[in-house]
C-alpha positions in Angstrom: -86.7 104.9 8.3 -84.9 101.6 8.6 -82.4 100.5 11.4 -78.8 100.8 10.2 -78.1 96.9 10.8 -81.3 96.3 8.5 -79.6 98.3 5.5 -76.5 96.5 6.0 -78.8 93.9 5.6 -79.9 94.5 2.3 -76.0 93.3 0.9 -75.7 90.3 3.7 -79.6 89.7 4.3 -79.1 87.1 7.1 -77.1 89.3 8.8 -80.2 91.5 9.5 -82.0 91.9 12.4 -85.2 90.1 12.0 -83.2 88.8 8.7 -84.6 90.2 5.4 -86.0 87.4 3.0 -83.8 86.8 0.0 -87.2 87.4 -2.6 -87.5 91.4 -0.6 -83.5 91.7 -0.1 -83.0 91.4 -3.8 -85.8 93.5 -4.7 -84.6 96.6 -2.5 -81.2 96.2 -3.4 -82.5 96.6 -7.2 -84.9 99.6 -6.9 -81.7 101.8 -8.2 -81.4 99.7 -11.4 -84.7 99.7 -11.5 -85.4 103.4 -10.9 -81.9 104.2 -13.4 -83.7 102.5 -16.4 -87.0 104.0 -16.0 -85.1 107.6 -16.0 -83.6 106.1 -19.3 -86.3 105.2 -21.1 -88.8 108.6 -20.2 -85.7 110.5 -21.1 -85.8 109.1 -24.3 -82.4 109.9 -25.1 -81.7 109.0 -28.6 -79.3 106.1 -28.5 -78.2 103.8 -31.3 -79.3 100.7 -29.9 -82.4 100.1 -28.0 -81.4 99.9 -24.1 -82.9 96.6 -22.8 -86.6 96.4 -21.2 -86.9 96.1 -17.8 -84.4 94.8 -15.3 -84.1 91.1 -16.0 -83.5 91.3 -19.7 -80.6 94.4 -18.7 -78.9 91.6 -16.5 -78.9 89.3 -19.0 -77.4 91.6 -21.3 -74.9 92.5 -18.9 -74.1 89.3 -18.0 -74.0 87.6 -21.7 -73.0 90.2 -24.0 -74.6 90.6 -27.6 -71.9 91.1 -30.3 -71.2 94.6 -30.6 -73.0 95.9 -34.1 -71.9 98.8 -36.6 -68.8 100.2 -37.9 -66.7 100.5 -34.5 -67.2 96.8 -33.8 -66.1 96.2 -38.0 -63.1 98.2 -37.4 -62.3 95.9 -34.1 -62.2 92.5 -36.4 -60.9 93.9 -39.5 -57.4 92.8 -40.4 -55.2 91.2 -38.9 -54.5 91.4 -34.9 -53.8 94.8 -34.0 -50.8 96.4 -31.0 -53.4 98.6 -29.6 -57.1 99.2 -29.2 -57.8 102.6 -27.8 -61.1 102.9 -26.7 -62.1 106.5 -24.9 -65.2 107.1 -22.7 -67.3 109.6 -23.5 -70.9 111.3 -22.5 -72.8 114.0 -23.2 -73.9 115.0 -19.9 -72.8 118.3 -19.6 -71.0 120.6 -21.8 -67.6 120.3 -20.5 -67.8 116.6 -21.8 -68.2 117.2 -24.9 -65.5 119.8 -25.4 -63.0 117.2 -23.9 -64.0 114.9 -26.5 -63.5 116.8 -29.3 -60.3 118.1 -28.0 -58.8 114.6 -27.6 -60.2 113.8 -30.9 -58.6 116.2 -32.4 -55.2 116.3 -31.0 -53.3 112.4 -29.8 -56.5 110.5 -31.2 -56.8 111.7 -34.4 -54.1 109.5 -36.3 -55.4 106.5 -35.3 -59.3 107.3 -35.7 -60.5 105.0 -38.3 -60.2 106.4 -41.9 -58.2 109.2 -40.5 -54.8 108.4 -40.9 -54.4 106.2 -43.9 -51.3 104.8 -42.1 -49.2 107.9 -42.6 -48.0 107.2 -39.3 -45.4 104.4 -39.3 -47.5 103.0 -36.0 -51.1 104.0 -37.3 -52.0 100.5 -38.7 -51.0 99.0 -35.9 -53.7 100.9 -33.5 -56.9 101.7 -33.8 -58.8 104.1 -31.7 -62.5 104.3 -30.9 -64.8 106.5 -28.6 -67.5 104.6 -26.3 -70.8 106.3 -25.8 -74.6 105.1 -26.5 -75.0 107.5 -29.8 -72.3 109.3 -31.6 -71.7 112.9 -30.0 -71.6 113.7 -33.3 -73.3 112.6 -36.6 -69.6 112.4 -37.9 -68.0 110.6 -35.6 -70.5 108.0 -36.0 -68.1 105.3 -37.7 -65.5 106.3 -34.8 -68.2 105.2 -31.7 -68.8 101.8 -30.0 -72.2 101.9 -29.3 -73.6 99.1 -26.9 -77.1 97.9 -26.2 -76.2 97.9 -22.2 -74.7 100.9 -22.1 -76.3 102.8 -19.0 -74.6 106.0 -18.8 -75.4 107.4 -15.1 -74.4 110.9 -16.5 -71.7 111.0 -13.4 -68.1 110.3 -14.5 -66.8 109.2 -11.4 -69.6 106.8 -9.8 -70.4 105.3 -13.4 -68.2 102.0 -12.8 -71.0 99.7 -14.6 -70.9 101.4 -18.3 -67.0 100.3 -18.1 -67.8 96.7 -16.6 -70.0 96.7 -19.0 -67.5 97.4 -21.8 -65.0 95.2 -20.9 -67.5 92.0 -20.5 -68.8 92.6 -24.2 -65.2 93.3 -25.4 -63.7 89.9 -23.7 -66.7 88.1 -25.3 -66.4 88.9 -28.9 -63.0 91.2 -29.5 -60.6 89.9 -27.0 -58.4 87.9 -29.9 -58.5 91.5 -31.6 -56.1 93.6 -30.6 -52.6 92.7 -27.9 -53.8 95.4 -25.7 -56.7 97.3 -25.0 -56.4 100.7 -23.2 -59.3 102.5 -22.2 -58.7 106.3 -21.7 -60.4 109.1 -20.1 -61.4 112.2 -22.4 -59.4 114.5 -20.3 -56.7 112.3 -20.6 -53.7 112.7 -23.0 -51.7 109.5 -24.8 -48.5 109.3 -25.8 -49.5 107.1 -28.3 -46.0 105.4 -29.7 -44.4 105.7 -26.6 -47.0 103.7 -24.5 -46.3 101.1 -27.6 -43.0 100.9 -27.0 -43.3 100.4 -23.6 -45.6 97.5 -24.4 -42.9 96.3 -26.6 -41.4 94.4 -23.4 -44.4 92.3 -22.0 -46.2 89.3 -23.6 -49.6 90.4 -24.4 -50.7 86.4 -24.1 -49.8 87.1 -19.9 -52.4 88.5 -18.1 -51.6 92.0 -17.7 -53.7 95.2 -15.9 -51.1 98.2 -16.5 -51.9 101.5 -14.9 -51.5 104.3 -12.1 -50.7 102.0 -9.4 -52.8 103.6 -6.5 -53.3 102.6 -2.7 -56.7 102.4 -0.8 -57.6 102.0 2.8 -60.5 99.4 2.9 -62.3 99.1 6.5 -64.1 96.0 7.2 -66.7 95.8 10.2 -68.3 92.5 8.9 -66.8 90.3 11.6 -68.2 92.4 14.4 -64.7 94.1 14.8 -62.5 96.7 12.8 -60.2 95.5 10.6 -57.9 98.1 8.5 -55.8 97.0 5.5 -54.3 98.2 1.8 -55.4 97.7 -1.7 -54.1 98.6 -5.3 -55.7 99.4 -7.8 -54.7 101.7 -11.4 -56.1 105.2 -11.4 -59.6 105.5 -13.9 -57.5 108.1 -16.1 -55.9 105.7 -18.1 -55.2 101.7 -18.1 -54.5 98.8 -20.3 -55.7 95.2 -20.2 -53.7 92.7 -22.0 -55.3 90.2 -24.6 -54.1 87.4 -21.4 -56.5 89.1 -19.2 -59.4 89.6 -21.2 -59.6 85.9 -21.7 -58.6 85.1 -18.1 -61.6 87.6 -16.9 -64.1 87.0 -19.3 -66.8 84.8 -17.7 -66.4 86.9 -14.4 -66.4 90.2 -15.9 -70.1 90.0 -16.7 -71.3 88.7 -13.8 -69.1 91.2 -12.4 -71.1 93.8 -14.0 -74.6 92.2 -12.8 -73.6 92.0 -9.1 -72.3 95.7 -9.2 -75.9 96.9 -11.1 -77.8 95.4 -8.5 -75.9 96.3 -5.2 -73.5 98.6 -6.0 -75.3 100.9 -9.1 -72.9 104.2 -8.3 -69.9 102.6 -8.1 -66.1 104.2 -8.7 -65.0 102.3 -12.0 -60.8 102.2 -11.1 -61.6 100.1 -7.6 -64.5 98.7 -8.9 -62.6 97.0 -11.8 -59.5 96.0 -9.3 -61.8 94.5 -7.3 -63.4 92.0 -9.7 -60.1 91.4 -11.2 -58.3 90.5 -8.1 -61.3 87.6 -8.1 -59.7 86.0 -10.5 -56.0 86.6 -9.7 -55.2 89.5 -12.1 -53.8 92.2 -10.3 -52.9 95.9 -10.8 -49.5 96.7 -12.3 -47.3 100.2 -12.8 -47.6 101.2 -16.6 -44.7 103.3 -16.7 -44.3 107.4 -16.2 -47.6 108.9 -15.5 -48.5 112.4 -14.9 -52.5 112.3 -12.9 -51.8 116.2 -11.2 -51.0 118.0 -14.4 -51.0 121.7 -14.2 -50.4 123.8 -17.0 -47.8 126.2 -15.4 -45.6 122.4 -14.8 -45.9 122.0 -18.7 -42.4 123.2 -19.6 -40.5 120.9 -17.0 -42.4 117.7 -18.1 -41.8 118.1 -21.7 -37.8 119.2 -20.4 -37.6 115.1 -19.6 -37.8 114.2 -23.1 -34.6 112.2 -23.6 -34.4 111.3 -20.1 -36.9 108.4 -20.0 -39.3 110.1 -17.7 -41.6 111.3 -20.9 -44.8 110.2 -19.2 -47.0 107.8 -21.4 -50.0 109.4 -19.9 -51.0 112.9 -18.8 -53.9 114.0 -16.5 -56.6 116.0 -16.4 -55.7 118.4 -19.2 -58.4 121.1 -20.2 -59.3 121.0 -24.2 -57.0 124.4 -24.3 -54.4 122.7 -22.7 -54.8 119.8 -24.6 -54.3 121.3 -27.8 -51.3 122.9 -26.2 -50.0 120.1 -25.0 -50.0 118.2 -28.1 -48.3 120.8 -30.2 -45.6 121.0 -27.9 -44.9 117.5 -27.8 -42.1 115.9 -28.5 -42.2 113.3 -31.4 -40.3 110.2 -31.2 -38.4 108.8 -33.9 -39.0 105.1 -35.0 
């Protein structure tokens, strides 16, 4: 067993007690990563692209993006610049995963699915939706899913902060120029598609913008040798939008964002994970609008009652698949 002060060590190695060298801090720290793609690659999970070999090549991958490959990516750059790019995580790491998938797919996603819609929708060409995941859930939703090379799903959806990083690094790379906004989504989440678009309406997608649940955080820090409280934003992992502005504001740091957090921090929580590596660059968290993140099914009636009000909320969560479907049924459509 090691001595508390030597673990906290292991981030701040001089700070250890006698201090670590940087050659043995750096390879603790790592044995995570390390251990993370091993299970990957035993596993042999089938994946569309070949995760990358050992820990040095994954940094680099993290760190400098390859451009993303398939249909998904084709979709991104095809056509002109688009409103919205809706991009939903998803994993197949337990059952209830998957059923949330296929229940946003087929309810607020399913118009603006590629090859789905066929612009029936007077918004659908202007948005384009995509699920994120290292193989297709499904062999038909394969033209639908971004599949990356350095996606290392930790099969945990709330400490699984680096497969977003991740995301964000290779999309600010190649497909920031893309698309005005770029809202990534949880499964369990449910969009109101053209109303989060005319929200957007408002704001200059060249400004960088990070639009969300505004949430507060107590941080502690015990650094200094004494206790030191304060309070820190960030927007909610359920559902949150970075503008075109941001992505290129945050691009270089995003990816070495990523390869910091993979080597100290592997089971990180993506919303203040993401906050945090924003803020470094001076891109801070901002209130998207009405959100519901408590939703109850037996509250269902008095939500949908606001319609007309203003108070619609662009984003509703967790909803169950039964709900979902419910949910999306009941909702009211807006007139354009």
């Amino acid at each position: 067993a090691l001595p508390i002060s030597s673990l906290q060590g292991l981030v701040e190695s001089s700070a250890a007690l006698p201090p670590w060298s940087l050659r043995v801090a750096r390879e603790l720290t790592r044995c995570p990563l390390r251990s993370a793609l091993l299970r990957e690659h035993r596993l042999g999970r089938a994946r569309r692209w070949p995760l990358p070999v050992g820990v040095a090549r994954f940094l680099r991958e993290l760190e400098s993006p390859s451009r993303p490959q398939g249909s998904a990516a084709e979709f991104i750059e095809r056509g002109s610049q688009k409103r919205l790019c809706i991009v939903v995580g998803t994993s197949d790491a337990r059952p209830e995963h998957l059923d949330r998938a296929k229940a946003a797919a087929h309810t607020w996603l399913r118009d603006y699915l590629p090859g789905e819609n066929a612009c029936l929708r007077p918004d659908a060409c202007e948005v384009l939706a995509l699920l994120y995941s290292a193989q297709p859930l499904f062999p038909e939703w394969g033209k639908w899913t971004l599949a990356l090379p350095g996606d290392l799903d930790l099969r945990d959806p709330k400490f699984n902060a680096l497969r977003f990083l991740y995301l964000w690094a290779s999309l600010a790379v190649h497909h920031a120029a893309s698309c005005d906004y770029f809202l990534k989504a949880d499964p369990d989440t449910y969009v109101d598609v053209p109303g989060l678009l005319q929200a957007l309406l408002k704001l200059d997608a060249s400004s960088p913008l990070f639009l969300g649940r505004l949430t507060f955080v107590n941080w502690l820090d015990v650094s200094s040798g004494r206790r030191a409280h304060g309070m820190e934003t960030f927007n909610h992992g359920l559902g949150y939008i970075l503008s075109t502005g941001a992505l290129a504001a945050a691009e270089e740091m995003l990816g070495a964002c990523a390869a910091h957090f993979a080597q100290k921090y592997l089971e990180s929580e993506e919303d203040t994970t993401l906050a945090a590596c924003l803020r470094s660059v001076g891109i801070e968290p901002q209130e998207l609008g009405p959100t519901v993140y408590d939703f109850k099914a037996d509250r269902k009636a008095d939500m949908l009652a606001k319609h007309g009000s203003g108070e619609l909320p662009l984003l509703v969560h967790p909803v169950m698949p039964m709900e979902m479907h419910e949910l999306h049924s009941n909702w009211p459509k807006r007139h354009w």
